[in-house]
PyMOL Python script that loads the backbone (N, CA, C, O; Angstrom):
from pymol import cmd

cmd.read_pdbstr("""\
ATOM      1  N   UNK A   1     115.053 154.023  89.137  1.00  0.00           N
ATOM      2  CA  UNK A   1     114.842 152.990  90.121  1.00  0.00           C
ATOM      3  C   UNK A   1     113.354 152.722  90.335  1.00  0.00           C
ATOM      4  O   UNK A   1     113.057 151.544  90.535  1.00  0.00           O
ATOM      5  N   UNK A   2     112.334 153.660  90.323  1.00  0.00           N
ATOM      6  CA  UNK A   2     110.829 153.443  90.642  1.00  0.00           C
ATOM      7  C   UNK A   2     110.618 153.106  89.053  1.00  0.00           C
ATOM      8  O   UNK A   2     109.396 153.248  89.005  1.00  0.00           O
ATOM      9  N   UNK A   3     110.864 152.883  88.210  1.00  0.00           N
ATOM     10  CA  UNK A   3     110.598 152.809  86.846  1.00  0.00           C
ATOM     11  C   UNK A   3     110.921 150.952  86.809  1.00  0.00           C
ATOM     12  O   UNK A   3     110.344 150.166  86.057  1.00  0.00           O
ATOM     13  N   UNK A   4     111.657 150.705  87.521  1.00  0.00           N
ATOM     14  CA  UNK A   4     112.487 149.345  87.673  1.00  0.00           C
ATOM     15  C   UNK A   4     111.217 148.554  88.803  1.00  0.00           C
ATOM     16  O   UNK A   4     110.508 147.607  88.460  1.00  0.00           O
ATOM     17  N   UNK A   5     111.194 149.000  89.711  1.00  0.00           N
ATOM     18  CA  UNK A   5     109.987 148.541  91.038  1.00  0.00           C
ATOM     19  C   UNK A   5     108.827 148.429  90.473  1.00  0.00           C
ATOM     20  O   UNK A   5     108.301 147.316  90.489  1.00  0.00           O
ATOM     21  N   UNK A   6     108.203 149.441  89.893  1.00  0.00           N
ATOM     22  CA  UNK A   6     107.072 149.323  88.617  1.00  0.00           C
ATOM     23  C   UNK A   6     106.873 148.266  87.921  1.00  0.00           C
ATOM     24  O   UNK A   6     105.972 147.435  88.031  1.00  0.00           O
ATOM     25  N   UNK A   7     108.279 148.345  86.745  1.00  0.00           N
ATOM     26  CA  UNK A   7     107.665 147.323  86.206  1.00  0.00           C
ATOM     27  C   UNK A   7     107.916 145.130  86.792  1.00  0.00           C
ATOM     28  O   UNK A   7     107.465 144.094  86.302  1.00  0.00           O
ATOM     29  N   UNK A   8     108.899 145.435  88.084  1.00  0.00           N
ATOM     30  CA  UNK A   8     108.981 143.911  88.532  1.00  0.00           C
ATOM     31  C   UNK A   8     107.292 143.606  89.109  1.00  0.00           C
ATOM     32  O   UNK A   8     106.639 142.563  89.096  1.00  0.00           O
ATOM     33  N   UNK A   9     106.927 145.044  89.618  1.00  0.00           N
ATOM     34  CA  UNK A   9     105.415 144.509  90.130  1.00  0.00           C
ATOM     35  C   UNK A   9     104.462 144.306  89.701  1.00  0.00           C
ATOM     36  O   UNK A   9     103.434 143.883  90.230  1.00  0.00           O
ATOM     37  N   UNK A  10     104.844 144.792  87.915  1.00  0.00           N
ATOM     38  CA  UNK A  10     103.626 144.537  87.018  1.00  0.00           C
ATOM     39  C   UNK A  10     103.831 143.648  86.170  1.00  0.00           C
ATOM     40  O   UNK A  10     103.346 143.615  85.039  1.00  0.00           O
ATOM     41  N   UNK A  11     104.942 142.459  86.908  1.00  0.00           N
ATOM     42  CA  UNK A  11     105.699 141.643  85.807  1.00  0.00           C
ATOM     43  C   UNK A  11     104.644 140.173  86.188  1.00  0.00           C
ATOM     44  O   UNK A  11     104.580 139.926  87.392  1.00  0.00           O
ATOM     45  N   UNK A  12     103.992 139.397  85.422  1.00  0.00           N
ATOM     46  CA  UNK A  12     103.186 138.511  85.492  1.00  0.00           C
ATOM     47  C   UNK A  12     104.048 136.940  85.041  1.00  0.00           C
ATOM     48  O   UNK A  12     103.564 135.834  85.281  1.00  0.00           O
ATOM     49  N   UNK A  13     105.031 137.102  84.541  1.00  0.00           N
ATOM     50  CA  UNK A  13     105.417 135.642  83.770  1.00  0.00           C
ATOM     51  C   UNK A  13     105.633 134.777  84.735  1.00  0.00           C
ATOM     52  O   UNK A  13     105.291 133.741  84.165  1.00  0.00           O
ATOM     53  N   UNK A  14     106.045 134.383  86.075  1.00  0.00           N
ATOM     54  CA  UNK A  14     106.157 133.816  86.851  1.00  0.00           C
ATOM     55  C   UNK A  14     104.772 133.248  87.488  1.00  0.00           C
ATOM     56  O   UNK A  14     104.515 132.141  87.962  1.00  0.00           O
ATOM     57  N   UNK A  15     104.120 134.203  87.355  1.00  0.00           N
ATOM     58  CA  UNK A  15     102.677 133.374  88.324  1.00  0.00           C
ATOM     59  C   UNK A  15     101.867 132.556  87.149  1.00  0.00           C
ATOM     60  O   UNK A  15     101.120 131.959  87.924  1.00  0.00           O
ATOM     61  N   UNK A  16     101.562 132.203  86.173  1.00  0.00           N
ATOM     62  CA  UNK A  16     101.280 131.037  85.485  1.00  0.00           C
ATOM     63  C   UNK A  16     102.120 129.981  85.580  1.00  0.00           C
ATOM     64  O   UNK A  16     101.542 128.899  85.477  1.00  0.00           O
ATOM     65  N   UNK A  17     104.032 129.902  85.846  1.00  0.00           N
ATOM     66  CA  UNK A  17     104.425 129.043  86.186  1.00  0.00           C
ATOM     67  C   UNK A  17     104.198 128.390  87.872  1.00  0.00           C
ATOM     68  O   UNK A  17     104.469 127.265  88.291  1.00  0.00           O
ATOM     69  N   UNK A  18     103.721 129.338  88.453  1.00  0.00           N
ATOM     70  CA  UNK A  18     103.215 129.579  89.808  1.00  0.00           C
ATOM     71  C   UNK A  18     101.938 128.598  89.815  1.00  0.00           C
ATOM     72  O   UNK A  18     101.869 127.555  90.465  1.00  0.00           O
ATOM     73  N   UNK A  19     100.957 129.114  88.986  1.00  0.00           N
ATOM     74  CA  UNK A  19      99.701 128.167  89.104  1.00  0.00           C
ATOM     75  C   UNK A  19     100.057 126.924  89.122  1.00  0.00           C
ATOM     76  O   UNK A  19     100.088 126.165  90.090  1.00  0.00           O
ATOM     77  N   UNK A  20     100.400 126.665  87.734  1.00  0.00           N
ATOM     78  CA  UNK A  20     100.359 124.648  87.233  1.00  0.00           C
ATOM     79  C   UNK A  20     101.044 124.398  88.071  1.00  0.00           C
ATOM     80  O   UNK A  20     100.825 123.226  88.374  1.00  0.00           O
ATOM     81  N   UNK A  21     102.390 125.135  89.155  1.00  0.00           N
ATOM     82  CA  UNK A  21     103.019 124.312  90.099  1.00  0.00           C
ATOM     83  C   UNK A  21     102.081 123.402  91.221  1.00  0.00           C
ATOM     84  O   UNK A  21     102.103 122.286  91.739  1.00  0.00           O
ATOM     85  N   UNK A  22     101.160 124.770  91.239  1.00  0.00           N
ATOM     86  CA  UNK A  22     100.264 124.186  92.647  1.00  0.00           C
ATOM     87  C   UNK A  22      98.976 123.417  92.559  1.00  0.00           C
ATOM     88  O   UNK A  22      98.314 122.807  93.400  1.00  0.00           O
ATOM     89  N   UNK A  23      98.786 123.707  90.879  1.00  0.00           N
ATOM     90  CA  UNK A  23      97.678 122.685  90.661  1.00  0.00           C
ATOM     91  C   UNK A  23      98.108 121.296  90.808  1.00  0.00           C
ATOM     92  O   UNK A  23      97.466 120.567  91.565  1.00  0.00           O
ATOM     93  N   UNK A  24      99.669 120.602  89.827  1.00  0.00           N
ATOM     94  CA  UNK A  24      99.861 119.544  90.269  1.00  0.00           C
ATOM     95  C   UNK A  24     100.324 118.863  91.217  1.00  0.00           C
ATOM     96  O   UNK A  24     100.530 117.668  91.427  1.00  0.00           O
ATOM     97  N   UNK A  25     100.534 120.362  92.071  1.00  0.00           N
ATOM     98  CA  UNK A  25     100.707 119.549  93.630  1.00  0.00           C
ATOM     99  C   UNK A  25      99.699 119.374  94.019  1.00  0.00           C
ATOM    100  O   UNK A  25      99.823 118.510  94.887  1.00  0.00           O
ATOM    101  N   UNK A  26      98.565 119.695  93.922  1.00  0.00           N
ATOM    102  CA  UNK A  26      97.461 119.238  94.736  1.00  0.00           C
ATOM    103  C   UNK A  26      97.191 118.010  93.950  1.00  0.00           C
ATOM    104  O   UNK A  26      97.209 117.004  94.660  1.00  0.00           O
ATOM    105  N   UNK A  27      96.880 117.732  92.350  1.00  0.00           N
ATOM    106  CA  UNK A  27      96.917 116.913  91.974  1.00  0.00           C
ATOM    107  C   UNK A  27      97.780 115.478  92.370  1.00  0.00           C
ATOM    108  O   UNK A  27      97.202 114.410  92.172  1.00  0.00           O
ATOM    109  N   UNK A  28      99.015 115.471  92.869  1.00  0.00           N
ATOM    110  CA  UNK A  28     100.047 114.603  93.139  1.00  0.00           C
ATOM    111  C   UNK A  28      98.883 114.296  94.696  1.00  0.00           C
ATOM    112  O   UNK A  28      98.417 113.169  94.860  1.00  0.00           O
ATOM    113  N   UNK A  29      98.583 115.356  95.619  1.00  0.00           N
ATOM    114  CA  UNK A  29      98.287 115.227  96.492  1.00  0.00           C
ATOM    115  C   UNK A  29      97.179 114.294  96.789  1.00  0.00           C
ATOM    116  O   UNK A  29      96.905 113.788  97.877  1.00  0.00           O
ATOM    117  N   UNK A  30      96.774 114.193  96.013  1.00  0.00           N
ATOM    118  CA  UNK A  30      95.027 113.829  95.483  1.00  0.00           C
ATOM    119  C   UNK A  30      95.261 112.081  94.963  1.00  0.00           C
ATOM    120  O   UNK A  30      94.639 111.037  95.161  1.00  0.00           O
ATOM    121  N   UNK A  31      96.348 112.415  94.306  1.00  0.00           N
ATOM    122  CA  UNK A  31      96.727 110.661  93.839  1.00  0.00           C
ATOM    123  C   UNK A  31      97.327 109.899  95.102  1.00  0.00           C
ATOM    124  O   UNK A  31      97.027 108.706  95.137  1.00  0.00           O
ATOM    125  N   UNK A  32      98.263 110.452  96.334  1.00  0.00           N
ATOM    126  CA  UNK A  32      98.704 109.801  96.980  1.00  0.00           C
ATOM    127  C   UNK A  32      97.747 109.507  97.762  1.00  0.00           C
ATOM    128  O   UNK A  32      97.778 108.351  98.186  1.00  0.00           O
ATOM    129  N   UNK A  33      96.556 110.418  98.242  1.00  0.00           N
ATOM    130  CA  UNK A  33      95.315 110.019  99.628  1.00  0.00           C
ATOM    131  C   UNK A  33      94.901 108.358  98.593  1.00  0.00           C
ATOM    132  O   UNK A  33      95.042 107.206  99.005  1.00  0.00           O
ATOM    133  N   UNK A  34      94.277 108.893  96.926  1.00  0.00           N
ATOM    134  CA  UNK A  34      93.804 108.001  96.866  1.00  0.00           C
ATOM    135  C   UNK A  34      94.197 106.628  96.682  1.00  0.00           C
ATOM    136  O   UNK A  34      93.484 105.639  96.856  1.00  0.00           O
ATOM    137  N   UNK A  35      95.461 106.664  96.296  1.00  0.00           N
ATOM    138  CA  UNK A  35      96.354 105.311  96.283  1.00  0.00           C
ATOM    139  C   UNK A  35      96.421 104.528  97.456  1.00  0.00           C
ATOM    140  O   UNK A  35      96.185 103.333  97.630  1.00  0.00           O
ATOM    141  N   UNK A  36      96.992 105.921  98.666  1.00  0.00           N
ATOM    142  CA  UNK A  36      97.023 104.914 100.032  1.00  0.00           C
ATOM    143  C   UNK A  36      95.357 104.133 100.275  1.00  0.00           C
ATOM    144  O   UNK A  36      95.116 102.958 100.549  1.00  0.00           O
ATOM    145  N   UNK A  37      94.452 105.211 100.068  1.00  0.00           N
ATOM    146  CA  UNK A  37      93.251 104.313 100.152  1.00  0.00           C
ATOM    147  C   UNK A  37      92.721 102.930 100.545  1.00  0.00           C
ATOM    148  O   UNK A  37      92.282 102.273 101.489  1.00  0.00           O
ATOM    149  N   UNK A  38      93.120 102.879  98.854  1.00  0.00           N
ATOM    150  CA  UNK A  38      93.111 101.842  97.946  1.00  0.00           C
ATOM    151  C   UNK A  38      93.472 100.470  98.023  1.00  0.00           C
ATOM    152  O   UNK A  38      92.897  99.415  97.756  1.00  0.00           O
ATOM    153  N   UNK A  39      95.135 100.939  98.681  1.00  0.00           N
ATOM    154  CA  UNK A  39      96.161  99.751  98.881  1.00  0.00           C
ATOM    155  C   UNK A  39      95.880  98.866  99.299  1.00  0.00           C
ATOM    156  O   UNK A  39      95.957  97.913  98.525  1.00  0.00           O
ATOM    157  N   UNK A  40      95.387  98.559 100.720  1.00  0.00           N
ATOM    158  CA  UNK A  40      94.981  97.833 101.428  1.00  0.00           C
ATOM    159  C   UNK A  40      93.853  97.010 101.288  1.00  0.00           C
ATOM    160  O   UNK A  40      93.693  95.886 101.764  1.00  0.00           O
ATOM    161  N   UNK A  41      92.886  97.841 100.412  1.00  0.00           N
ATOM    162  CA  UNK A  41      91.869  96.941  99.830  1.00  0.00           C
ATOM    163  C   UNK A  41      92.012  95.921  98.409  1.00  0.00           C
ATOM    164  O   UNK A  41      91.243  95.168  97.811  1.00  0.00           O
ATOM    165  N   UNK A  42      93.555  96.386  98.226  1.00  0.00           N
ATOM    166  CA  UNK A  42      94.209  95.649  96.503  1.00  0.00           C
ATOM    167  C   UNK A  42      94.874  94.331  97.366  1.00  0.00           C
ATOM    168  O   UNK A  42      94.920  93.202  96.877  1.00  0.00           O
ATOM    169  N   UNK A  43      95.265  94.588  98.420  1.00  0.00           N
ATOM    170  CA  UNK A  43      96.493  93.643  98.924  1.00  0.00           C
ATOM    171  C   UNK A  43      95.527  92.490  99.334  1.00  0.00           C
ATOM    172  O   UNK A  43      95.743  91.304  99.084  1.00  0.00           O
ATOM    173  N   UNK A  44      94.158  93.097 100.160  1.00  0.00           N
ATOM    174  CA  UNK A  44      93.178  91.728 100.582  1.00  0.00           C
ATOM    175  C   UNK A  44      92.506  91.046  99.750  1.00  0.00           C
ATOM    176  O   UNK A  44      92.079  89.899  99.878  1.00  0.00           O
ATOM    177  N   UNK A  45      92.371  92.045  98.535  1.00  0.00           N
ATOM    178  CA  UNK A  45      91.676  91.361  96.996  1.00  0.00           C
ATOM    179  C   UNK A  45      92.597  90.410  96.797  1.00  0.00           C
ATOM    180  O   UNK A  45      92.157  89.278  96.994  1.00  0.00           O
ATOM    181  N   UNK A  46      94.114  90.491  96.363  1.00  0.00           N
ATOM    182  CA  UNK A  46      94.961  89.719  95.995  1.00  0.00           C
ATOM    183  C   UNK A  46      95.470  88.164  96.901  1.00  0.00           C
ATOM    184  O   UNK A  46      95.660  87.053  96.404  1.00  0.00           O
ATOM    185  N   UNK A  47      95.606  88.631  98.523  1.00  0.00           N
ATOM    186  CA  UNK A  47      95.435  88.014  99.538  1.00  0.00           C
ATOM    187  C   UNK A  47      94.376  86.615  99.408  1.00  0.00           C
ATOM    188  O   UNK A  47      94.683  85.511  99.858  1.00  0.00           O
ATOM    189  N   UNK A  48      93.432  86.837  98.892  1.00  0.00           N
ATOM    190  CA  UNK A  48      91.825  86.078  98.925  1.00  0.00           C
ATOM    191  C   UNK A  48      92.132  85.885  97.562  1.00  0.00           C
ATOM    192  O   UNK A  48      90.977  85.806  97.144  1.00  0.00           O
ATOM    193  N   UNK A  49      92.809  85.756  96.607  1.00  0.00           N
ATOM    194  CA  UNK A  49      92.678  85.483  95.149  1.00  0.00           C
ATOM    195  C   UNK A  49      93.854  84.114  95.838  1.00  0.00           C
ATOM    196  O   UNK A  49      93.521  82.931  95.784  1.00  0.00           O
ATOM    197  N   UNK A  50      95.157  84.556  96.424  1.00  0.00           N
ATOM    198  CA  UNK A  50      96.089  83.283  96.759  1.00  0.00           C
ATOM    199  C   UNK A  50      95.777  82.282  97.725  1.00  0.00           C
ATOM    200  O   UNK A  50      96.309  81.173  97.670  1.00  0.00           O
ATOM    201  N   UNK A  51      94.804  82.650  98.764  1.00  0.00           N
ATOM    202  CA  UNK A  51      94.498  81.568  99.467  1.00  0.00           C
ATOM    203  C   UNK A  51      93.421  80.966  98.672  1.00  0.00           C
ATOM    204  O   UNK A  51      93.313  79.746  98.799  1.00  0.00           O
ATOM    205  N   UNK A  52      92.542  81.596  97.821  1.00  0.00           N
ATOM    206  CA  UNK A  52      92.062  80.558  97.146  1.00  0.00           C
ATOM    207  C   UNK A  52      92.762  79.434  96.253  1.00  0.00           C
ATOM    208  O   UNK A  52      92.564  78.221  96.316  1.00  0.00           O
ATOM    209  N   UNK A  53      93.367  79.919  95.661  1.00  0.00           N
ATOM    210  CA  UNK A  53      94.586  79.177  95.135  1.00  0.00           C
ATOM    211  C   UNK A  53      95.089  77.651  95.989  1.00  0.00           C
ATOM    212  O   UNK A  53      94.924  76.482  95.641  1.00  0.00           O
ATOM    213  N   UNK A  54      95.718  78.200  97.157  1.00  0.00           N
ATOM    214  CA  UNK A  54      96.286  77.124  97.444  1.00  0.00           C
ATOM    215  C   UNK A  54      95.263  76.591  98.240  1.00  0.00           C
ATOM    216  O   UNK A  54      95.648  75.463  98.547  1.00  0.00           O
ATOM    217  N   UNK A  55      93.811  76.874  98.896  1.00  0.00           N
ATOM    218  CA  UNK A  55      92.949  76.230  99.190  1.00  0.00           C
ATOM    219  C   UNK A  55      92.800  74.725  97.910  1.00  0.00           C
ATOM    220  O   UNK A  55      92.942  73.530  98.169  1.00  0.00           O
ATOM    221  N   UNK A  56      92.545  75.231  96.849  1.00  0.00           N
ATOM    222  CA  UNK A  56      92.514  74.170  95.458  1.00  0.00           C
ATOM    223  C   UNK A  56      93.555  73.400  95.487  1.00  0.00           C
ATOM    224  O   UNK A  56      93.327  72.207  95.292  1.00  0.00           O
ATOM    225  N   UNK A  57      94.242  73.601  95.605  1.00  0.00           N
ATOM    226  CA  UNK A  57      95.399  72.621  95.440  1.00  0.00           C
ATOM    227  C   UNK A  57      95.899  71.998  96.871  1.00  0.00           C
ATOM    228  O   UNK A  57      96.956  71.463  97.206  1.00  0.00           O
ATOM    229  N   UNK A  58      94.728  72.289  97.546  1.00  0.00           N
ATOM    230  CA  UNK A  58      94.970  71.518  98.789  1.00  0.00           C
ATOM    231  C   UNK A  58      96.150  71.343  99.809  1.00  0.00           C
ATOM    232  O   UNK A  58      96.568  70.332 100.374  1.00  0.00           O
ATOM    233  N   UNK A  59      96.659  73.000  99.878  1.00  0.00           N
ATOM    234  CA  UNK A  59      97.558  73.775 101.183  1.00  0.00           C
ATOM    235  C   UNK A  59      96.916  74.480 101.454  1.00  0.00           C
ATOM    236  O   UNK A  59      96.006  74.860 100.717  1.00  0.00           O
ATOM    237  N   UNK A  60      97.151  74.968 102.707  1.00  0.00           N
ATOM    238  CA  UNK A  60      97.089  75.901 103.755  1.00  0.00           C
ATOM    239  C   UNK A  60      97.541  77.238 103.244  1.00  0.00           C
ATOM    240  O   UNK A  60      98.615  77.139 102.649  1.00  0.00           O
ATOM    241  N   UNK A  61      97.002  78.597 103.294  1.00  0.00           N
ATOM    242  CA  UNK A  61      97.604  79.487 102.723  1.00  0.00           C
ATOM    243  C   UNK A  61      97.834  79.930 104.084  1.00  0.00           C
ATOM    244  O   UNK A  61      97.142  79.604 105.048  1.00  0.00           O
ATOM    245  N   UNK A  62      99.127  80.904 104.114  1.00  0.00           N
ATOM    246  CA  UNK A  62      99.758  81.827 105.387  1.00  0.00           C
ATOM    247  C   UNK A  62     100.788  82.696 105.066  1.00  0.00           C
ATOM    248  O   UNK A  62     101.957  82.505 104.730  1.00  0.00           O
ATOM    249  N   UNK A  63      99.905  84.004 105.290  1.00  0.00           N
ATOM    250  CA  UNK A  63     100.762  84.986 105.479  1.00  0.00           C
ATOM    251  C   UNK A  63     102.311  85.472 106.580  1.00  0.00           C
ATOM    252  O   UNK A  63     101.953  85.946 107.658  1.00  0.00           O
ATOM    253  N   UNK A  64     103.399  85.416 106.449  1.00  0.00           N
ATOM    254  CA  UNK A  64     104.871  85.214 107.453  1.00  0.00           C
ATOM    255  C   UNK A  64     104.753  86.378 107.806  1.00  0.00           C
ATOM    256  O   UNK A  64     104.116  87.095 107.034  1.00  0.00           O
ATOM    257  N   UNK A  65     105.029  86.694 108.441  1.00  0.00           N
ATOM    258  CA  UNK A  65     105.969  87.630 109.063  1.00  0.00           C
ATOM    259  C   UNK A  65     106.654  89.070 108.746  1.00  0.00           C
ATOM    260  O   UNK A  65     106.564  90.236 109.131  1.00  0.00           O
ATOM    261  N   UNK A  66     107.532  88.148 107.641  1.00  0.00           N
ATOM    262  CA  UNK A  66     107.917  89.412 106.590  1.00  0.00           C
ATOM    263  C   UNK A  66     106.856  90.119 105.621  1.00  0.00           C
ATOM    264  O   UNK A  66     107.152  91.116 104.963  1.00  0.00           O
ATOM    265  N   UNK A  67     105.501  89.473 105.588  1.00  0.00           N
ATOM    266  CA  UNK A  67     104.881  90.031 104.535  1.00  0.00           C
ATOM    267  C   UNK A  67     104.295  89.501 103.314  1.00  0.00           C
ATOM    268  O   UNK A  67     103.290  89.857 102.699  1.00  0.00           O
ATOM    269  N   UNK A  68     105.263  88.436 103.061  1.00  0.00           N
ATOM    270  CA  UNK A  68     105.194  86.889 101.889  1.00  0.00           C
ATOM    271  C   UNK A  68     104.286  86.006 102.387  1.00  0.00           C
ATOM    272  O   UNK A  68     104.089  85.524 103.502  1.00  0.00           O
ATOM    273  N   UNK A  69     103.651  85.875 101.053  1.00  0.00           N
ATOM    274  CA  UNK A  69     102.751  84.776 100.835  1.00  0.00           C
ATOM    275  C   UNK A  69     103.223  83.276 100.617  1.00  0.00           C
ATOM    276  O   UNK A  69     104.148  83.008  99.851  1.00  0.00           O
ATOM    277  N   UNK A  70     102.571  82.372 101.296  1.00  0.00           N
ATOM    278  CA  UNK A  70     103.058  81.073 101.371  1.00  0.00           C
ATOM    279  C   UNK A  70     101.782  80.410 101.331  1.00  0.00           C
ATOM    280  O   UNK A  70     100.727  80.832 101.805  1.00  0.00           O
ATOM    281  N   UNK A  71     102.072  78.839 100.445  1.00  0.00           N
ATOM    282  CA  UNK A  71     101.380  78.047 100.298  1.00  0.00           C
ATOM    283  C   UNK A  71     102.011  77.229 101.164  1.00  0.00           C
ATOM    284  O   UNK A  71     103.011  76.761 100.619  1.00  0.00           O
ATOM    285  N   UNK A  72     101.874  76.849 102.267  1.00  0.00           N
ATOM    286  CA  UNK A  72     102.314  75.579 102.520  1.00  0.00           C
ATOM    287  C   UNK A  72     102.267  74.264 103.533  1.00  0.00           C
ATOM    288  O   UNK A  72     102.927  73.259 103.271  1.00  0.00           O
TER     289      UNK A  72
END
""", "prot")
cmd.dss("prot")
cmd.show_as("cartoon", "prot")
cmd.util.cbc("prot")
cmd.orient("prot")
């Protein structure tokens, strides 16, 4: 039985699957801060790309309610 306790405590194969778990969780972690970031500054880039748009073509651009973009 101490021959058995021995060697589970000198047993290593699990903690390398142990590491990369927690590296790409931090990694995953690291992509979601920077995505949320981001977002908001992609949506006003895009935002200002469509009202230019329908500025040119001579509508009114407006954002509804739900979220959708409208020329109109």
């Amino acid at each position: 039985m101490a021959d058995l306790l021995r060697d589970f405590i000198a047993n290593e194969t699990g903690a390398t699957a142990i590491e990369y778990g927690l590296i790409a969780a931090l990694v995953s972690i690291a992509a979601v801060v920077a995505f949320g970031s981001t977002g908001e500054t992609i949506f006003e880039a895009f935002s200002g790309i469509t009202e230019d748009f329908c500025v040119a073509i001579g509508k009114d651009y407006e954002l509804t309610e739900d979220g959708k973009d409208s020329c109109g």
